[in-house]
N, C-alpha and C positions, 0 to 999 in steps of 0.2 A: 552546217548546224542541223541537228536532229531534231524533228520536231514530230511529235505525240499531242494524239486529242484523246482524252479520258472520260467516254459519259457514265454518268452515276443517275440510272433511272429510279425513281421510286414512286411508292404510291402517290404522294402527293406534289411532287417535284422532282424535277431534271436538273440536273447541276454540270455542267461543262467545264472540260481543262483543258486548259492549254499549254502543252512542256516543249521549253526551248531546252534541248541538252539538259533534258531530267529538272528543267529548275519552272517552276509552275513561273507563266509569264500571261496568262487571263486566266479568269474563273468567270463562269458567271450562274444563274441560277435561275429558274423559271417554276412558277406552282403552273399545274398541271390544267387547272383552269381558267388559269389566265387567259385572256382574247383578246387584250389591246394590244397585239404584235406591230413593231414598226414594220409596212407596204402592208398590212389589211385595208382595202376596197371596202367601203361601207356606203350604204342609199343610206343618205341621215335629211335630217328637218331640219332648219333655219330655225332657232326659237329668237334671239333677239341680235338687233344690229344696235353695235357700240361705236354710234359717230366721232364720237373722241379717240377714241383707237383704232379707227378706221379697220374695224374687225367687224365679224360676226361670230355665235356661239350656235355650235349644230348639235343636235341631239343625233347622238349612234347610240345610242344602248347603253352609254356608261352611267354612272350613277351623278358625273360632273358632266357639263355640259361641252362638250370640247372645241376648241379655240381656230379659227380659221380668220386670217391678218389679208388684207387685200394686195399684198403681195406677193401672197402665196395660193392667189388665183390662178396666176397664169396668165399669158398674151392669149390662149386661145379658149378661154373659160365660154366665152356665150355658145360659140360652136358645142363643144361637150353639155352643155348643161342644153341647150335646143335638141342634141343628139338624143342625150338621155332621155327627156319627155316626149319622145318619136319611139326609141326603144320599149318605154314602160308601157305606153299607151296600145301599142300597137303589137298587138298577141298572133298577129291571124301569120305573121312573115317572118324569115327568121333574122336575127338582128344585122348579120353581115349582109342583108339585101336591100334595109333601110337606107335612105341616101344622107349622105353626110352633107348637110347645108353648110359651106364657112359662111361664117360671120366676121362681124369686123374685129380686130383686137384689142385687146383689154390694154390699156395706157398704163404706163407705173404711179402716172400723177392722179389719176384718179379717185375717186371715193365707192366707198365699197358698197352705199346708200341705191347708187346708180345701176345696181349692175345685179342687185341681191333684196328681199323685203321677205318678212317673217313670213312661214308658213311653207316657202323654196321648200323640194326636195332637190339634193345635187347629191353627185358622184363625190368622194372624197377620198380620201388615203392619210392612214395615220402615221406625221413623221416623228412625233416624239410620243413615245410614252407615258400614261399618267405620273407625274413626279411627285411625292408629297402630294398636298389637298389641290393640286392641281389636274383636271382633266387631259385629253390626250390635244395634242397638238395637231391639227391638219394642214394639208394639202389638196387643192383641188388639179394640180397637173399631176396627174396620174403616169403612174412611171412602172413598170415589168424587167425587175433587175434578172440576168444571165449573168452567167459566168465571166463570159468575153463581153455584152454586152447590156445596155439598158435601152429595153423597147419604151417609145413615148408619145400614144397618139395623138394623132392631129398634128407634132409639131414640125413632121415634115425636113427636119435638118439633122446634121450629120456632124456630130462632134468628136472628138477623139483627146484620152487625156493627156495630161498635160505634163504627165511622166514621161511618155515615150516622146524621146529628144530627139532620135533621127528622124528628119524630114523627110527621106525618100520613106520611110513607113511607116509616116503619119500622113503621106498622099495615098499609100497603097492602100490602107486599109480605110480611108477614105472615098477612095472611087469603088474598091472593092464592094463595100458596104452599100453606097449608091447603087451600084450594080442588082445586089438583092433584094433591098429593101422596098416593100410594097411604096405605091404613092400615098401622100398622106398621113405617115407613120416619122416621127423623129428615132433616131438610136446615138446614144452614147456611147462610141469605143471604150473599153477599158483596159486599164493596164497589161491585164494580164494577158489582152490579144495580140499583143506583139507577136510578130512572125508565127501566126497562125493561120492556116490554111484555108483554101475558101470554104472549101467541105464543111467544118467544122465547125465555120463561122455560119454556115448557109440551114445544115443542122440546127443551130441553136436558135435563128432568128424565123424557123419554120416551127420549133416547140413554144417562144415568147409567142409567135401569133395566135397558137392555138389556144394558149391562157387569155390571150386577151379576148377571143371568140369565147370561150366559156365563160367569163366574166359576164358579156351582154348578153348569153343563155340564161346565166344564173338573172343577172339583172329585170331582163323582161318575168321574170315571174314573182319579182316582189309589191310589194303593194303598199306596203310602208315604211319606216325604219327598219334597216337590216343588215346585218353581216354578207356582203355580195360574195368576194374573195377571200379568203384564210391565206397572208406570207406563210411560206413552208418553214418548220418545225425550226425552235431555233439551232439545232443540231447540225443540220441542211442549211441552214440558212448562215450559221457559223463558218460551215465547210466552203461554202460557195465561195465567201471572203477572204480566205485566207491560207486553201485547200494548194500547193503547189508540188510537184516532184519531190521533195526532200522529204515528205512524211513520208516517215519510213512505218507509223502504227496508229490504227483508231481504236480502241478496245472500247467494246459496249455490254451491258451487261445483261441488257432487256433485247431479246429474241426479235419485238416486233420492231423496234426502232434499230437493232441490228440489220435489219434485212431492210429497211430502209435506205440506209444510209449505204450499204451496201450495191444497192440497184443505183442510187444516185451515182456512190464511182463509176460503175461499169459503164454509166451512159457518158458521164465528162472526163474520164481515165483508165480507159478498160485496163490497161498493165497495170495499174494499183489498186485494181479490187481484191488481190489477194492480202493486202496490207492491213483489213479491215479483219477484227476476230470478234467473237463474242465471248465475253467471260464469267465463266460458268461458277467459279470458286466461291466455296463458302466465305472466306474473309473481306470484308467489307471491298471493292474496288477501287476505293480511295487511299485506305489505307494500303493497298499492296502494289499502289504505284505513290506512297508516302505524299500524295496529295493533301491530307488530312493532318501530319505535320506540316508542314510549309503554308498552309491554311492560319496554322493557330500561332505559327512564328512571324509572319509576313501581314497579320491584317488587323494586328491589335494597333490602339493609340502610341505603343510606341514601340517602334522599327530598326532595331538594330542594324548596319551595315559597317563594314571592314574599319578591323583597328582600335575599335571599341567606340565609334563614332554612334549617334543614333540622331534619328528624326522623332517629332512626335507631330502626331496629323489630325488634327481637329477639324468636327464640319460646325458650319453654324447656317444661319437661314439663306446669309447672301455668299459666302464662299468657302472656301477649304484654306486651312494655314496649318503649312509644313515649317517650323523651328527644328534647325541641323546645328547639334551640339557635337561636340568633340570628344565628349568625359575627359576619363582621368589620363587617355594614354596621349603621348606626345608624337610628332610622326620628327621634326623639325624642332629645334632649339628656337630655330627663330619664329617667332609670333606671326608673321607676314605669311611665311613661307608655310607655318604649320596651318595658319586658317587657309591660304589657299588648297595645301593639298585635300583636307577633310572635309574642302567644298566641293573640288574634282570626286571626291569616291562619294559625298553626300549625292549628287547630279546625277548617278549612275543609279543610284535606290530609288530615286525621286522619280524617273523617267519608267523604269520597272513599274512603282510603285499606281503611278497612275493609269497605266494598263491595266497592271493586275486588278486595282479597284474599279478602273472604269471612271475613272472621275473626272467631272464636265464642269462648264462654266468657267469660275472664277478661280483662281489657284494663287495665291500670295507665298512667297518661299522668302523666310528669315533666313538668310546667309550667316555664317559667322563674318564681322565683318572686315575687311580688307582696305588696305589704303591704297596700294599701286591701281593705277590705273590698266596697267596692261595686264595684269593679273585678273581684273575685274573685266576686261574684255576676251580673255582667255577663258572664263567660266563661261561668261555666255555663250561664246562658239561653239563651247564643248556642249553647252545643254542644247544648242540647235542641233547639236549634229546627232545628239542622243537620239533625239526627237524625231528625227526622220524616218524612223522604223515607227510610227504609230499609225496607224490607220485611221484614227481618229483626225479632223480638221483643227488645225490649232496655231498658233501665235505665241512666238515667246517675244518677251522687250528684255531690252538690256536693265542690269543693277540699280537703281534709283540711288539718289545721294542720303537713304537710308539706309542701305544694303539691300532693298527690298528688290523680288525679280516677281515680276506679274506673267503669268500664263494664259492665254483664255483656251479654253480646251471643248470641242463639240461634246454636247452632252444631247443624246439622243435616247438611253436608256437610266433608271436611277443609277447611282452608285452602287456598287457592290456594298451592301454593309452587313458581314456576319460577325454575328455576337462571339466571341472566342472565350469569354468566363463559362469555366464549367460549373455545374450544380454543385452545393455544397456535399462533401463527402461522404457527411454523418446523416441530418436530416434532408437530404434532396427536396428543397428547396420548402420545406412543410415547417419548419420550426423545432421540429422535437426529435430529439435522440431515438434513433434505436440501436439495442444491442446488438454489434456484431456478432457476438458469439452465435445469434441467432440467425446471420442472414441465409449461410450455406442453407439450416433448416431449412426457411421459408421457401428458396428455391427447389428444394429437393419437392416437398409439400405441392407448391406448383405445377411440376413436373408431377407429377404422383396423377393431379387435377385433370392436367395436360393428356397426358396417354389415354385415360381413361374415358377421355370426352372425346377425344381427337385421334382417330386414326391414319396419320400421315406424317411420312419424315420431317423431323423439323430441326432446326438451329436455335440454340441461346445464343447471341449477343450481349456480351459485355466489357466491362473497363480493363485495358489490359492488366493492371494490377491485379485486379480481379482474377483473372485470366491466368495471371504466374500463379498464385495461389492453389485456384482448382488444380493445376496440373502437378501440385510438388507427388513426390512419388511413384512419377513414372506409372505404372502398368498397376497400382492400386491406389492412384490419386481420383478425385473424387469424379474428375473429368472422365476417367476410362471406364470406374465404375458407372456411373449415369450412362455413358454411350451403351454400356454390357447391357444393363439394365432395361434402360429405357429408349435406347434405339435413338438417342441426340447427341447431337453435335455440340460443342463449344465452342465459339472463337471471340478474337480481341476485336474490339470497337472502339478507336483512340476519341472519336466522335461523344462517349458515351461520358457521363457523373461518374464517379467513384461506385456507387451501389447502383447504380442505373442498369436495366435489363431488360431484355424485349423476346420474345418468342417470334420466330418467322418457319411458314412452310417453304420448306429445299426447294418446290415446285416451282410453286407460284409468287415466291420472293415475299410474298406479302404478311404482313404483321398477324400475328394470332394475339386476339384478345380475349384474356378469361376474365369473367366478371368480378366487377369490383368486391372484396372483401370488406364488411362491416368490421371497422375498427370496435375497441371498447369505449374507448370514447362515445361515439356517436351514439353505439348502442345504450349507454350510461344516459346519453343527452335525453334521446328521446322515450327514456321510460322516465 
């Protein structure tokens, strides 16, 4: 299988893809100033303990107070939270020479009253993202994911996952691991360390330690609520997860996150940093790896798949409900046979589908419905077996004697939800008509604006339509004259409205804005 990661850097957002054999199978998307990343390290405050929910609520910096559950303390929480108040306290020594007191451990039966009182500062780590009007979700065991592995202080054990089935090397890299690992430090094997070398393994868990040492550098110098640690870029942090021999290309478009991500292969896969390019092209990057179709075909309310079969996906507060209808085409004469096969290739969209969106929690799927029994246990096998390419944590149950099949799927980041209605064609999204006759004008007009103010190569982006247009006429079409003329580019933006347009410098990729024009209107308004 061929697999391609596509980043689309922009001003105010990163957008990531992920192509299995050209067919986008994750997207995801990040604004630029986001900093509730899941594994950021924050020194946050206790504001209040909820005895009933055997939680607490910590202030980090969010605007919601975010959520820590007393079983997601940890067995070794008093040690760390005693460590941390030795670390902050104590300026004069550097934090790896302070002595780690153990303390006793945290009980799972216990109450979170005992252990935690408002006003605490503790070490914390965000495992979920703010979701809707919910704050970020913590964790107080603190965890340093690698590649091959996840560093875990204080906890001192050695686990290995539960993927790799041979037992001679789930012992080898179990004493291996012992072998390197400081005392007092847990690490999680991960899958991907199977028959990996010690070197390699001995490298990565001398880089984890060195994060975890800067961590209590950064630490010892805060004083109040703070951002300690930054998770690396979700770029890098996508790559880390999912990064294997078979990518065969990363193509990025932005110079500094190129070179990024670029240094990150070389250190976890030196032979594959040539696989990594940066892309220079005027034409949007989504659209010339057709990302930006497959976007606007794959994430609307409703989902076509093979045969003329379709899904339709609806969210609501407490879950997602996917209805798999068949249309008009028939696969089978027979009723039985036809809902089974169009629930078989429905399973196969469905499985895609929650990748691609990202979609956590609750997941209800209306089957078309079926009477054999064995037919009704041959879908579910098939949706377990779909399912085992997700990286996400998840649970399928078999058909209910509704037809109904329940999912529960880790939800760690929101769903993907991009709007795929484009602006209305005529008035762009303002109410009132304008003549087309007049549009080419007004851009030419702009341009005119543009040169004159602006000395630097620049690019229009616009609607393809648009786009055929400009260019009829070959070598006296409006597009070649403008380029003679005014030294600009044109290209297609399938992202864009019908009359939607944007100015960007060639350089620096980024938007040129010329000041707003008083309409007649408003001009009329305010005399």
């Amino acid at each position: 299988m061929k697999s391609e990661l596509i980043v689309d850097v922009r001003p105010e957002e990163i957008s990531i893809a992920f192509l299995e054999d050209g067919r986008l199978a994750e997207i995801s998307r990040e604004k630029r100033e986001q900093t509730f990343a899941v594994g950021n390290i924050y020194y946050g405050k206790v504001k209040k303990i909820m005895p009933a929910l055997n939680a607490a609520f910590v202030d980090v910096g969010h605007e919601k107070d975010a959520f820590l559950h007393y079983l997601d303390l940890g067995s070794q929480f008093l040690t760390l939270k005693n460590f941390t108040q030795s670390v902050v306290s104590d300026k004069q020594h550097k934090p790896q020479a302070i002595k780690v007191t153990k303390e006793e451990e945290v009980t799972k039966e216990g109450q979170i009253a005992d252990v935690l009182k408002p006003g605490d500062m503790i070490l914390v780590q965000v495992s979920k993202e703010p979701i809707n009007t919910k704050g970020p979700r913590l964790t107080a065991e603190i965890s340093l994911a690698g590649r091959n592995m996840v560093l875990i202080p204080f906890a001192d054990k050695v686990m290995v996952s539960s993927k790799i089935k041979k037992e001679s090397e789930r012992s080898r890299l179990k004493q291996l691991v012992q072998s390197i690992k400081p005392k007092g430090f847990g690490v999680i094997v991960r899958t991907v360390a199977e028959e990996k070398r010690v070197a390699e393994l001995d490298s990565e868990m001398r880089l984890l330690l060195k994060r975890w040492d800067d961590t209590l550098l950064r630490l010892q110098q805060k004083t109040g609520v703070a951002i300690v640690t930054e998770e690396l870029g979700r770029t890098i942090g996508l790559l880390r997860d999912v990064f294997n021999p078979s990518f065969e290309s990363i193509s990025i478009n932005d110079e500094e996150v190129y070179e990024d991500v670029r240094q990150y292969i070389e250190l976890i896969a030196p032979e594959s940093a040539k696989i990594v390019h940066h892309y220079k092209d005027d034409l949007p990057i989504f659209d010339h790896f057709q990302v930006t179709r497959q976007m606007k075909v794959g994430l609307g309310r409703t989902v076509g798949f093979k045969n003329g079969g379709y899904l339709i996906i609806e969210r609501t507060e407490a879950l997602f409900s996917i209805d798999v209808n068949s249309g008009s085409k028939k696969l089978f004469e027979d009723q039985e046979q036809n809902a089974f096969g169009f629930n078989m290739l429905a399973a196969d969209e469905i499985a895609h589908q929650l990748r691609l969106r990202d979609i956590g929690g609750i997941i209800i799927i209306d089957f078309i419905d079926m009477d054999s029994k064995e037919n009704q246990q041959a879908l579910y096998d098939h949706m377990r077996e779909l399912m085992k390419n997700d990286r996400a944590k998840h649970n399928v149950l078999p058909l209910s004697k509704f037809g109904l099949m329940q999912i529960t799927r880790q939800r760690v980041r929101p769903a993907v939800d991009i709007d795929m209605r484009e602006v209305c064609p005529t008035c762009l999204g303002k109410g009132k008509i304008q003549s087309s006759i007049n549009f080419t004008d007004e851009l030419e007009e702009k341009l005119n604006t543009l040169c004159s103010t602006i000395k630097t190569p620049t690019v229009l982006h616009v609607h393809p339509y648009v786009y055929a247009y400009l260019s009829q006429g070959s070598l006296w079409s409006l597009k070649s004259k403008w380029r003679r003329k005014y030294g600009i580019r044109v290209v297609p933006d399938e992202s864009y409205g019908m009359l939607e347009y944007k100015f960007f410098d060639r350089k620096s990729r980024e938007e040129i804005r010329l000041p707003k024009e008083e309409s007649a209107d408003e001009s009329e308004h305010k005399h």
